[in-house]
C-alpha positions as CSV (number, residue, x, y, z in Angstrom):
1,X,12.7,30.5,15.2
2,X,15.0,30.2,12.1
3,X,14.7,26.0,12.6
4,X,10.9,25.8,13.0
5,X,10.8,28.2,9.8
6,X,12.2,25.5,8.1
7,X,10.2,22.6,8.9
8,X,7.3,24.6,7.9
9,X,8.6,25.9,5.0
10,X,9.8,21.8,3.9
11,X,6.5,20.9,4.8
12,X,4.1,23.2,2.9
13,X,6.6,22.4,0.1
14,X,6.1,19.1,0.6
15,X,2.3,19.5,0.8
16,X,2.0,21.3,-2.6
17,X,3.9,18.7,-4.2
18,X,1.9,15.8,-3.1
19,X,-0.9,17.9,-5.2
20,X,1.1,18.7,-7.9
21,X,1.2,14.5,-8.0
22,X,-2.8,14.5,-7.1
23,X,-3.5,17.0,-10.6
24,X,-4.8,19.7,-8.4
25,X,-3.1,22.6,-9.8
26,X,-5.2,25.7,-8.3
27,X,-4.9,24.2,-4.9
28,X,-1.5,23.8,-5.4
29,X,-0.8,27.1,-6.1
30,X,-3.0,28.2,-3.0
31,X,-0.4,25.7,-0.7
32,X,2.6,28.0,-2.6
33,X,0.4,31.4,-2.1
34,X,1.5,30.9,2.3
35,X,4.7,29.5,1.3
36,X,5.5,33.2,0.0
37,X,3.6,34.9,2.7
38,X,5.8,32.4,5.1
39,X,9.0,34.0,3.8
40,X,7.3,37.6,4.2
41,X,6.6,37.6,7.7
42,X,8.4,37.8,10.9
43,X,10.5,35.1,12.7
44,X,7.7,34.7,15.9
45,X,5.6,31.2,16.5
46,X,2.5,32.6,16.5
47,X,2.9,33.7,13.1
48,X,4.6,30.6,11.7
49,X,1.5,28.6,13.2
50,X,-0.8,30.4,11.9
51,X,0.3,30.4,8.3
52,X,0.9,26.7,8.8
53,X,-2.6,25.8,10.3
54,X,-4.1,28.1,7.2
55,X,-2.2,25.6,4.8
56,X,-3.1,22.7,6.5
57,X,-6.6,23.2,6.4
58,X,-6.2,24.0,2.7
59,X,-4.7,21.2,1.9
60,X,-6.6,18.3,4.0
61,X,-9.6,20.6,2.1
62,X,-8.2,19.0,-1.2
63,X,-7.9,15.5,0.2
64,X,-11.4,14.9,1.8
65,X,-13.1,13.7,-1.0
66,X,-10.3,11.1,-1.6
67,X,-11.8,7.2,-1.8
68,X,-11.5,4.1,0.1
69,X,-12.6,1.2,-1.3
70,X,-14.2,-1.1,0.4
71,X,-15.8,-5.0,-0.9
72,X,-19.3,-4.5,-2.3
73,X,-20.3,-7.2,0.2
74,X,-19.6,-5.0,2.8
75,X,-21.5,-2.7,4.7
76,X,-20.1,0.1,5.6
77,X,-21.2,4.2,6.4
78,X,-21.2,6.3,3.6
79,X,-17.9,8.3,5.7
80,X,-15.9,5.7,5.7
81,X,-15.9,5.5,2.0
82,X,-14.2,9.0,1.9
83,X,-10.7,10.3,3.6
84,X,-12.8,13.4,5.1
85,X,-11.7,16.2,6.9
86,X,-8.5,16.2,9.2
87,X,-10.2,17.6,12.4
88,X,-12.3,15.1,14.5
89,X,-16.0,16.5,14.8
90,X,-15.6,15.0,18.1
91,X,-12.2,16.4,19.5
92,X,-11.9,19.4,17.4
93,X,-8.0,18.1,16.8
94,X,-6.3,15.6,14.6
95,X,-6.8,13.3,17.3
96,X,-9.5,11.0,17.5
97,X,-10.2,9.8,14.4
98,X,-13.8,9.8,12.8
99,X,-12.8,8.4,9.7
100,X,-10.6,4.9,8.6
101,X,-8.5,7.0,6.7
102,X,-7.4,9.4,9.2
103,X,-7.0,6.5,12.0
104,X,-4.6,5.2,9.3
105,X,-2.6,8.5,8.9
106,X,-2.8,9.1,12.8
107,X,-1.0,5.1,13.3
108,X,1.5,5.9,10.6
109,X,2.0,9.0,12.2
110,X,2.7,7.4,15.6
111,X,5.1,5.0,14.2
112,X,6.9,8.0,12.5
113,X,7.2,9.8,15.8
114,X,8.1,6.8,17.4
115,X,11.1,6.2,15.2
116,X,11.8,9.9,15.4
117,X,12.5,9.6,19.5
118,X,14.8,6.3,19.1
119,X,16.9,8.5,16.7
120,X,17.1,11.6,18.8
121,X,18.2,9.6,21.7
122,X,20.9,7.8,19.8
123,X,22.3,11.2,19.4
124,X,21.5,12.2,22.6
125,X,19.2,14.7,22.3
126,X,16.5,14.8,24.6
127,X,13.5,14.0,22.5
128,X,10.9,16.1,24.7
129,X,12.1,19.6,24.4
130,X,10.8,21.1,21.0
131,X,10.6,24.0,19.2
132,X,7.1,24.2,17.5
133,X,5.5,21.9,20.5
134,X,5.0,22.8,23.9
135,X,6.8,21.1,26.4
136,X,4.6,18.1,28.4
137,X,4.8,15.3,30.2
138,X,5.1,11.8,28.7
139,X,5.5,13.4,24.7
140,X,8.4,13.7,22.3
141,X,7.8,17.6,21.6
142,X,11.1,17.6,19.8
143,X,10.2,14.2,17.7
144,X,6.4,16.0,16.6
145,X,9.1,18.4,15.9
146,X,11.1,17.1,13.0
147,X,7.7,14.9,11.9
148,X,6.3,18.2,10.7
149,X,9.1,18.1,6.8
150,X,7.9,13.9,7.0
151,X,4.4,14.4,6.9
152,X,3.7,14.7,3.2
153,X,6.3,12.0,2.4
154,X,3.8,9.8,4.6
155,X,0.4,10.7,3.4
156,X,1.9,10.7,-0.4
157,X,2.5,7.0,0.8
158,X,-0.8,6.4,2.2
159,X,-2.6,8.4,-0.8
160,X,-0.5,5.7,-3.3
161,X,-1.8,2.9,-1.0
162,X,-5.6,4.0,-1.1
163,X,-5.7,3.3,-4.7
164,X,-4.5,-0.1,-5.1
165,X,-5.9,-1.8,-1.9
166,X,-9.5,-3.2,-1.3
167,X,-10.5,-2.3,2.6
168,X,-12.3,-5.1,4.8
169,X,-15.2,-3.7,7.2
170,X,-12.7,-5.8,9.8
171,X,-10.4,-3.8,9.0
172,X,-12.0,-0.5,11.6
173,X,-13.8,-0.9,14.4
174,X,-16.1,2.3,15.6
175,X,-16.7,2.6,19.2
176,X,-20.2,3.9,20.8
177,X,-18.3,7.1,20.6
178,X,-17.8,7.5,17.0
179,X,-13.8,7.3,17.5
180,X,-12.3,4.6,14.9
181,X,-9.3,1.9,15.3
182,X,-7.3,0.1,12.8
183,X,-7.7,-3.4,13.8
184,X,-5.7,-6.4,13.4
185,X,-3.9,-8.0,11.0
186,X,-4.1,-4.5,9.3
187,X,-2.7,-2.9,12.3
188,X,0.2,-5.2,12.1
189,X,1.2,-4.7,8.6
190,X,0.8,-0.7,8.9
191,X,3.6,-1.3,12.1
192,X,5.9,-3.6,9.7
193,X,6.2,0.0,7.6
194,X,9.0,1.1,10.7
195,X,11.8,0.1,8.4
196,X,10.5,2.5,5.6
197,X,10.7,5.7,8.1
198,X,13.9,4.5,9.9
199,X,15.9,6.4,7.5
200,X,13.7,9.4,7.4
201,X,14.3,9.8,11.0
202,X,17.5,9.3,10.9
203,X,18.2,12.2,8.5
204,X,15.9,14.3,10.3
205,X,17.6,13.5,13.6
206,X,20.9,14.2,12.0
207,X,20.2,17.5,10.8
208,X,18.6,18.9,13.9
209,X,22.0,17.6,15.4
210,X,24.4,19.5,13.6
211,X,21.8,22.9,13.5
212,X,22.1,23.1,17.3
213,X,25.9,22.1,17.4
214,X,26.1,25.7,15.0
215,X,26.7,24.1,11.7
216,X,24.5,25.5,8.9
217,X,23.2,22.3,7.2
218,X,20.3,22.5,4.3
219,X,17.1,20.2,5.6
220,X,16.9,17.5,2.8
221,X,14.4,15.0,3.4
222,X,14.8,11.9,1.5
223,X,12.5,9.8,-0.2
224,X,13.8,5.9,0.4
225,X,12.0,4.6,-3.2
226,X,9.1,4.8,-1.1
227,X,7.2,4.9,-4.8
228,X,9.3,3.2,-6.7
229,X,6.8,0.0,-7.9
230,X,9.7,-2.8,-7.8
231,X,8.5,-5.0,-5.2
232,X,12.1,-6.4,-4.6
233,X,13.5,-2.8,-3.8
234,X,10.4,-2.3,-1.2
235,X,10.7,-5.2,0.7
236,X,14.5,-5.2,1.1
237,X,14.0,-2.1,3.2
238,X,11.3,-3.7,5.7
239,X,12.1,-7.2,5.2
240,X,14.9,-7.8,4.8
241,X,15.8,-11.7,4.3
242,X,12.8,-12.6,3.9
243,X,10.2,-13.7,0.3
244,X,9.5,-10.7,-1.5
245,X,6.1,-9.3,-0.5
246,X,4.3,-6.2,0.6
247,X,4.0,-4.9,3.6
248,X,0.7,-4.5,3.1
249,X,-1.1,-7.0,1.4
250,X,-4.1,-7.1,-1.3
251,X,-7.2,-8.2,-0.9
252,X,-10.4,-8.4,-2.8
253,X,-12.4,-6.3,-4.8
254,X,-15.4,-7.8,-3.8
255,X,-15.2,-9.4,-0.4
256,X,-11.9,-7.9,1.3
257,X,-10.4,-10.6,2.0
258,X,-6.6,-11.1,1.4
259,X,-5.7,-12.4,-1.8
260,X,-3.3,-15.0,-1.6
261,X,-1.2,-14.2,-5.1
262,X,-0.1,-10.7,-5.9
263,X,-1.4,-10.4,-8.9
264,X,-5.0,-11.9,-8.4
265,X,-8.0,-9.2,-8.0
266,X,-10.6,-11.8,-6.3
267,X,-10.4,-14.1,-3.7
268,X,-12.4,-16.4,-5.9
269,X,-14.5,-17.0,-9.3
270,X,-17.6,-16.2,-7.9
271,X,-16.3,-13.1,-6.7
272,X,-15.2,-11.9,-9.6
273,X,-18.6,-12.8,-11.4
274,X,-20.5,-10.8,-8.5
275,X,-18.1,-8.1,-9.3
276,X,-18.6,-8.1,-13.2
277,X,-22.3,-7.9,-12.6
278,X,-23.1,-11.9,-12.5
279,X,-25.0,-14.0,-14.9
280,X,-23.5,-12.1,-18.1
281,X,-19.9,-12.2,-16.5
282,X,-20.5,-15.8,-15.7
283,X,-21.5,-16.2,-19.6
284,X,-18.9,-15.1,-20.6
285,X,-16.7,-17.1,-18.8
286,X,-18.9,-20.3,-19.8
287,X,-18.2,-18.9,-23.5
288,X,-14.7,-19.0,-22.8
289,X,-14.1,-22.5,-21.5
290,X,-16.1,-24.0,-24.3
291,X,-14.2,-22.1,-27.1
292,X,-10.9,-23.6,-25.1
293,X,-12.4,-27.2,-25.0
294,X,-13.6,-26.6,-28.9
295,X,-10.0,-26.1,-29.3
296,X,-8.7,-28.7,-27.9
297,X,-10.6,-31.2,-29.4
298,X,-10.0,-29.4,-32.9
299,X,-6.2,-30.2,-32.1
300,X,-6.2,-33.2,-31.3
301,X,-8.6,-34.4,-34.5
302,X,-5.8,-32.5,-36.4
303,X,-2.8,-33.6,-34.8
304,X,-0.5,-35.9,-36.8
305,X,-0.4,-39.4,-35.5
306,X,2.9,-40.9,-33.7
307,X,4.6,-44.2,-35.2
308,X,6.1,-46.1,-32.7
309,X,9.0,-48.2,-33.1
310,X,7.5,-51.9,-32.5
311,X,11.0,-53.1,-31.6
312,X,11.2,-50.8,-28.8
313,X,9.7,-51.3,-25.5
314,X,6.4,-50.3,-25.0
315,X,4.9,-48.6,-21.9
316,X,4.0,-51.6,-20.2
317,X,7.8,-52.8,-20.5
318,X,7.1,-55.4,-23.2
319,X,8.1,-55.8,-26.7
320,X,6.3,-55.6,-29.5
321,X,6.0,-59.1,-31.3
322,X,6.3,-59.5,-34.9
323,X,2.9,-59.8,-36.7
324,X,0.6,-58.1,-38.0
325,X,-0.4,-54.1,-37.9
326,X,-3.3,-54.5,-35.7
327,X,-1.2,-56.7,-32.9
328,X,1.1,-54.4,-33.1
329,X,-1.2,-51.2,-32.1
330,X,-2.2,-53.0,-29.2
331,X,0.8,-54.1,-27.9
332,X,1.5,-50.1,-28.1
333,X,-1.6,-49.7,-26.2
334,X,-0.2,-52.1,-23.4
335,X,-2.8,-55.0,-24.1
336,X,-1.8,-58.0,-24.6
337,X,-2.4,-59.5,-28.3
338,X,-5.1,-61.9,-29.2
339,X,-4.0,-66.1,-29.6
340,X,-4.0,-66.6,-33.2
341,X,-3.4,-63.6,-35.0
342,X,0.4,-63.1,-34.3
């Protein structure tokens, strides 16, 4: 029991400080409150458990109202628009998601685990006998194990993703059973994110290694500059070789779809006008490009003119004949000069 009182204990940690991070200070301290009591009381499963389910429903309380954003030009249900609660109304379990935003933690999720079981086999450890899990047929007790100290490391991700990306009603697809799927491309990009876990599970896999060879190892769960905001340093761990870019693209405020430059907010100008609220935005913009043209016409009424050299070739590869001024300003001009005045 002493190893599945630590993955708790990292977790709940790891839970208050993701809302330490979210300004929620008096949930916080409520995360902190079964952190203590998970020190206090005795080393059985049950108890562990049931200070950890307490905490988890505590914390995924403090989440639900978190947004999604989705294009204006997209209709969506009101509870898509919201993380909601971790339970599925339908299953009574994580599994099954009702919401997009818990079919996007429970496909993260999957990828974690799934990188969790290559590293525990590398070591040879059998991946299916667990400590918190129950042992079953066809799952990684012992990966859903060590995913328990990851878990806020993931959803801090996915909470720092929800507030820079615009969602596409493409992007989930609701059966007649109210379960909802991440769909592709979206589905693709969340799978590319393997590379940002590998070293997670790595760790993890390491340290449950040397606690059941007897050493005494401190659980440490690292962070990868999974929030660092250089785009350079986060693609070099998934992408390695390749053109910067994220693993999880942009797209529009207004319509969803992805935005082909980085730094663009809208697919298009007249996205961005139904965005700004329409005809005033597009006034304004119509005020802008004339006050540009105004000044470029102002500039070049005011700009100093250029002398030309007449005994140097002009742009039409002839010379400049000797004569008079006016000859001479067309033969800058390439035309030829009239018969009869020079």
């Amino acid at each position: 029991m002493t190893i599945a009182r630590e993955l708790i204990r990292a977790k709940i940690e790891g839970q208050a400080t993701n809302l330490d991070w979210l300004w929620q200070p008096s949930a916080a301290a409520e995360i902190r409150g079964y952190l203590n009591r998970l020190t206090a009381t005795r080393s059985r499963a049950v108890d562990i458990l049931g200070i950890e389910g307490m905490a988890a429903v505590a914390y995924f309380g403090a989440l639900a109202d978190t947004p999604l954003l989705f294009g204006k030009r997209q209709p969506v249900p009101d509870h898509w628009r919201k993380l909601g609660q971790r339970h599925s109304t339908i299953t009574g379990t994580p599994r099954g998601a009702v919401t997009p935003g818990n079919a996007l933690l429970n496909y993260l999720f999957g990828v974690l685990a799934s990188e969790i079981a290559i590293a525990l086999h590398a070591r040879g450890l059998d991946a299916s006998l667990g400590t918190l899990h129950a042992d079953k047929d066809d799952r990684a007790s012992l990966a859903y194990d060590l995913m328990e100290p990851a878990r806020p490391l993931l959803e801090r991700y996915i909470l720092q993703w929800l507030r820079e990306i615009t969602f596409s009603k493409r992007d989930f697809h609701e059966d007649i059973q109210g379960f909802i799927r991440v769909m592709y491309p979206l589905n693709a990009h969340l799978a590319i994110t393997a590379a940002l876990w590998r070293g997670i599970a790595d760790s993890l896999a390491q340290w449950i290694y040397q606690r059941l060879s007897g050493e005494k190892t401190a659980l440490t769960v690292p962070d990868a500059h999974l929030f660092a905001r250089d785009a350079a340093r986060r693609a070099l761990r998934w992408s390695v070789g390749r053109a910067l870019q994220r693993p999880i693209p942009s797209t529009c405020l207004e319509c969803g779809r992805v935005l082909a430059k980085r730094r663009r907010k809208f697919c298009s100008d007249q996205c961005a006008r139904d965005w700004h609220g329409g005809k005033p935005f597009g006034a304004g913009l119509a005020a802008i490009a004339k006050a540009r043209a105004d000044r470029a016409a102002a500039s070049e009424r005011t700009a100093t003119p250029v002398h030309r050299n007449p005994s140097r070739p002009s742009r039409s590869g002839r010379r400049c004949p000797a004569g008079r001024r006016t000859a001479t300003r067309r033969c800058e001009r390439g035309m030829r000069p009239r018969s009869g005045r020079g």
